[in-house]
C-alpha positions as CSV (number, residue, x, y, z in Angstrom):
1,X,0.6,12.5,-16.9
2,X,3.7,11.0,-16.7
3,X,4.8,7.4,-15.1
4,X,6.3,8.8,-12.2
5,X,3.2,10.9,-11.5
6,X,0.9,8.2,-11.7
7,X,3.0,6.1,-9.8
8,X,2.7,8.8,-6.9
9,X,-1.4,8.5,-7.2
10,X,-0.2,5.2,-6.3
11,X,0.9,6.4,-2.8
12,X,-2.0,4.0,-0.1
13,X,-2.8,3.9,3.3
14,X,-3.4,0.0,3.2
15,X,-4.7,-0.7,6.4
16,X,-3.4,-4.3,6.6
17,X,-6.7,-5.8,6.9
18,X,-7.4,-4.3,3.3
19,X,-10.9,-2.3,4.4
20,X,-12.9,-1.7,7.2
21,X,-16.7,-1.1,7.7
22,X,-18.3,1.3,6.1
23,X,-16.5,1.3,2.8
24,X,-18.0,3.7,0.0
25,X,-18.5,1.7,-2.7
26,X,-16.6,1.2,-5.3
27,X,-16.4,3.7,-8.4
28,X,-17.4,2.2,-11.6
29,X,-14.8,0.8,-13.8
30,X,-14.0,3.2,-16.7
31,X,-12.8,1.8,-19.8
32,X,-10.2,2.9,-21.3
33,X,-9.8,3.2,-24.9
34,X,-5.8,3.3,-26.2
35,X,-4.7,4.8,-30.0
36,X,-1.4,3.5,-31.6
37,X,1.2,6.4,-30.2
38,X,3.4,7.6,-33.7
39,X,7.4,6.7,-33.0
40,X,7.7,10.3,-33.1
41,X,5.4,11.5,-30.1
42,X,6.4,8.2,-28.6
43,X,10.3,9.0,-28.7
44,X,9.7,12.0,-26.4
45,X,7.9,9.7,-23.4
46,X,10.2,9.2,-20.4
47,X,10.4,7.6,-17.2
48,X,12.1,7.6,-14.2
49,X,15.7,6.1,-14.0
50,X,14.4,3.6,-11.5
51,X,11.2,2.7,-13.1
52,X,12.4,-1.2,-14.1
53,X,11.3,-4.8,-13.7
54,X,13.0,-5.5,-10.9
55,X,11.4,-2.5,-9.4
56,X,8.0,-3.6,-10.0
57,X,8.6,-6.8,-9.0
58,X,10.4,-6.0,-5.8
59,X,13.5,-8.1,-6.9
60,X,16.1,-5.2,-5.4
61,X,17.5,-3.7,-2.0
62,X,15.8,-0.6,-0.8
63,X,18.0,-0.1,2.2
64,X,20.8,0.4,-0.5
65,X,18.5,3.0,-2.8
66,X,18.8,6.5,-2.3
67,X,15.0,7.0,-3.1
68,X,14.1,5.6,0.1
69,X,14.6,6.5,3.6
70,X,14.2,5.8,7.0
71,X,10.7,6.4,9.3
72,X,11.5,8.7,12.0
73,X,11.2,6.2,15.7
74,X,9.0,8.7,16.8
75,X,6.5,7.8,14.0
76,X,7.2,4.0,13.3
77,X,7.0,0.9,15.4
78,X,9.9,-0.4,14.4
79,X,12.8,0.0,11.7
80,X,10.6,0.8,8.4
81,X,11.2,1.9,5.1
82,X,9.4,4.3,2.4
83,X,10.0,6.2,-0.7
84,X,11.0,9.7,0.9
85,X,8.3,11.7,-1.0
86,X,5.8,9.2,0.4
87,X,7.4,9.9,4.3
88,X,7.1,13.5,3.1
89,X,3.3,13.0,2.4
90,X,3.1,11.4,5.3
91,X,4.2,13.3,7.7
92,X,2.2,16.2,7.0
93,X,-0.8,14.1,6.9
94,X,0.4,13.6,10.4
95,X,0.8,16.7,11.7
96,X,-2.4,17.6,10.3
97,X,-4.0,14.9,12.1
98,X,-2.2,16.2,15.0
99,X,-4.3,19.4,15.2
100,X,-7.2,17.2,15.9
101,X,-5.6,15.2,18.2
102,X,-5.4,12.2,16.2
103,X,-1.8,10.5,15.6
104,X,-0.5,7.9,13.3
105,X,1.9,5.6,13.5
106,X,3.6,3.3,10.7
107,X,3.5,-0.5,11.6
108,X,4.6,-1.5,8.4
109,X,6.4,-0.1,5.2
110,X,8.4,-1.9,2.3
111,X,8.8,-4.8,2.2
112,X,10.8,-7.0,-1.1
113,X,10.5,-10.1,-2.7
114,X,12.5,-11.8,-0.4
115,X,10.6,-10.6,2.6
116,X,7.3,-11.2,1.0
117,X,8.4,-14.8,0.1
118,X,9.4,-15.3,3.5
119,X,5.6,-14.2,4.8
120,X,4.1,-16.6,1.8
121,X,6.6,-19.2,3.2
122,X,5.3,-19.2,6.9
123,X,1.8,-19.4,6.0
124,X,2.0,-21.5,3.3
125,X,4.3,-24.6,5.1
126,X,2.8,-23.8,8.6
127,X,0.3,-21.5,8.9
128,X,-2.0,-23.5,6.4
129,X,0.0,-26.1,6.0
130,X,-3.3,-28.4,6.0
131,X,-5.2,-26.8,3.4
132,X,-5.7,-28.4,0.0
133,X,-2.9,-26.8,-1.9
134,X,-6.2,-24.4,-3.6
135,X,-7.6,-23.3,-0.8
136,X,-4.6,-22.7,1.0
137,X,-3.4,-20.0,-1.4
138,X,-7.2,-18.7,-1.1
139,X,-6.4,-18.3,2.7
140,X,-3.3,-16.7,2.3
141,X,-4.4,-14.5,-0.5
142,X,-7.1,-12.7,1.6
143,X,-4.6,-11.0,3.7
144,X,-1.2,-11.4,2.1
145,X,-0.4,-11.1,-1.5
146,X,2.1,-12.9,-3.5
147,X,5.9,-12.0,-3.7
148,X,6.2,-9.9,-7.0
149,X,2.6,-8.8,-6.6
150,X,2.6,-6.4,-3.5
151,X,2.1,-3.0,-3.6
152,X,4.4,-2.9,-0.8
153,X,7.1,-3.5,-2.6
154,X,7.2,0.0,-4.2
155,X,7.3,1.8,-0.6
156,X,4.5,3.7,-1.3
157,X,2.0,1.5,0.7
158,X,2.1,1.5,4.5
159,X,0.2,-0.1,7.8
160,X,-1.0,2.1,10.2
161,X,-1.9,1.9,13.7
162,X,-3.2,-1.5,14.2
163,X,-3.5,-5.3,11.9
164,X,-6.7,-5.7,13.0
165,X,-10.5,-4.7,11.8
166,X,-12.0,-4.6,15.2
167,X,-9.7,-1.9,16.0
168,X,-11.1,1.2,13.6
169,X,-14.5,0.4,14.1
170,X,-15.3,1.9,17.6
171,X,-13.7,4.6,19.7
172,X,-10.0,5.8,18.7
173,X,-9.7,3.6,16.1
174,X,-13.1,4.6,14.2
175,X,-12.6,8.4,14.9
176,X,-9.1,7.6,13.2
177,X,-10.6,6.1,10.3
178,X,-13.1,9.1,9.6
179,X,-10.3,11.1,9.5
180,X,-8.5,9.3,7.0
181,X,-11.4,9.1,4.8
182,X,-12.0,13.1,5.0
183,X,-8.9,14.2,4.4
184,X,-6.3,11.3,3.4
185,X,-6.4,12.0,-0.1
186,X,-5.5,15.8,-0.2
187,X,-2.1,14.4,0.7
188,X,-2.0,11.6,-1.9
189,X,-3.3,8.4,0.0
190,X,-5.8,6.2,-0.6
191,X,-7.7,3.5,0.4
192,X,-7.4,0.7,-2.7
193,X,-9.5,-2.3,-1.6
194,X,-13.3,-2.3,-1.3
195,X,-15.5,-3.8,1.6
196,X,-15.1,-8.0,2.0
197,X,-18.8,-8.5,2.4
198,X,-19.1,-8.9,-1.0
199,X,-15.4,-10.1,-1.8
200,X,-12.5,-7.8,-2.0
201,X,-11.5,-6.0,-5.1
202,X,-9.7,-3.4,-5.4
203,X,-10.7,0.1,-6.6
C-alpha cells in the first residue's frame, strides 16, 4: 500500500475532546516485523510530490497549496481548511447522515505550526502559567498537542459539532456519536484516541 494511501487511512474524526464514553477498547498492538528492501525493489517505491518534512511537521502554508480547499459555510463554523479528498469524504458522510436526520458541522480543520504554537503559547504563558513547568505541559498535552506533532496539521483531522464531552453523551449529541461509530469508517474516518479513564492512547 502505498504512502499516500496510508496516509488517507489517516483521514479522523477527532472529536476535540479526543474520546467520549463508551469507547470500544482499544485493538491489540500488532507488531510488526520489517525485512531489508533490495535497492532494486526499493528504487521502484514512490511517494507523493508533497509528502516532505515540512509537510509532516506542518512548517508550510495550506491556504497557498492546491491540495487543500475551502469548507463550504454551509457546513463549517467558520473559515476552515482540509485536504479536498478529505472534504470529499466528508461530505458524503454528511449527506448520508442527512438521511437520518443527523447533520455535521466542522468546527475545526488544519491548523500549522504556527497556529499550533500560538495555542501552546496561550496555555502555556497564561492558561497554566502557574504550573510547575512539568505539569504544565501535562495539562496542555491532554487536550492540545505540540506544534510539529498534530495530526491537524496534515488536514485530514477535523472537530465536529461541539469541544465539549458532555455534549455527545445524551440526546442529539449521543445519537450523533452512534452514528459516527456505525458508519464513520465506510467513508474513511476514524476515531484515534481511546477512553481517558484509563489514560489516553491512541489506537
Amino acid at each position: 500500500m502505498g504512502l499516500y494511501k496510508i496516509l488517507l487511512k489517516l483521514i479522523v474524526i477527532l472529536f476535540f475532546f479526543g474520546c467520549f464514553n463508551g469507547c470500544k477498547p482499544a485493538p491489540k498492538k500488532i507488531a510488526i516485523q520489517t525485512t531489508e528492501v533490495s535497492k532494486e525493489k526499493d528504487s521502484t517505491l514512490s511517494f507523493p510530490k508533497y509528502l516532505n518534512t515540512n509537510y509532516v511537521l506542518g512548517k508550510f502554508d495550506y491556504t497557498e497549496n492546491s491540495d487543500f480547499t475551502v469548507v463550504p459555510k454551509e457546513n463549517s463554523s467558520k473559515k476552515i481548511y482540509l485536504r479536498k479528498e478529505v472534504l470529499e469524504a466528508f461530505l458524503e458522510m454528511n449527506a448520508a447522515a442527512l438521511k437520518e436526520d443527523i447533520s455535521f458541522t466542522i468546527l475545526s480543520g488544519t491548523r500549522n505550526f504556527d497556529h499550533q504554537k500560538r495555542i501552546w503559547d496561550y496555555k502555556w504563558n497564561d492558561k497554566y502559567k502557574n504550573l510547575p513547568s512539568l505539569e504544565r505541559a501535562k495539562k496542555i498535552l491532554e487536550f492540545s498537542s505540540m506544534p510539529s506533532t498534530s495530526r491537524h496539521h496534515w488536514g485530514t483531522d477535523m472537530d465536529i459539532n461541539s469541544l465539549t464531552n458532555s455534549y455527545f453523551t445524551q440526546g442529539k449529541g449521543l445519537k450523533e456519536y452512534n452514528w459516527l461509530l456505525q458508519n464513520a469508517h465506510t467513508f474513511g474516518f476514524y476515531q484515534v484516541y481511546t477512553s481517558k479513564e484509563n489514560g489516553r492512547t491512541r489506537l
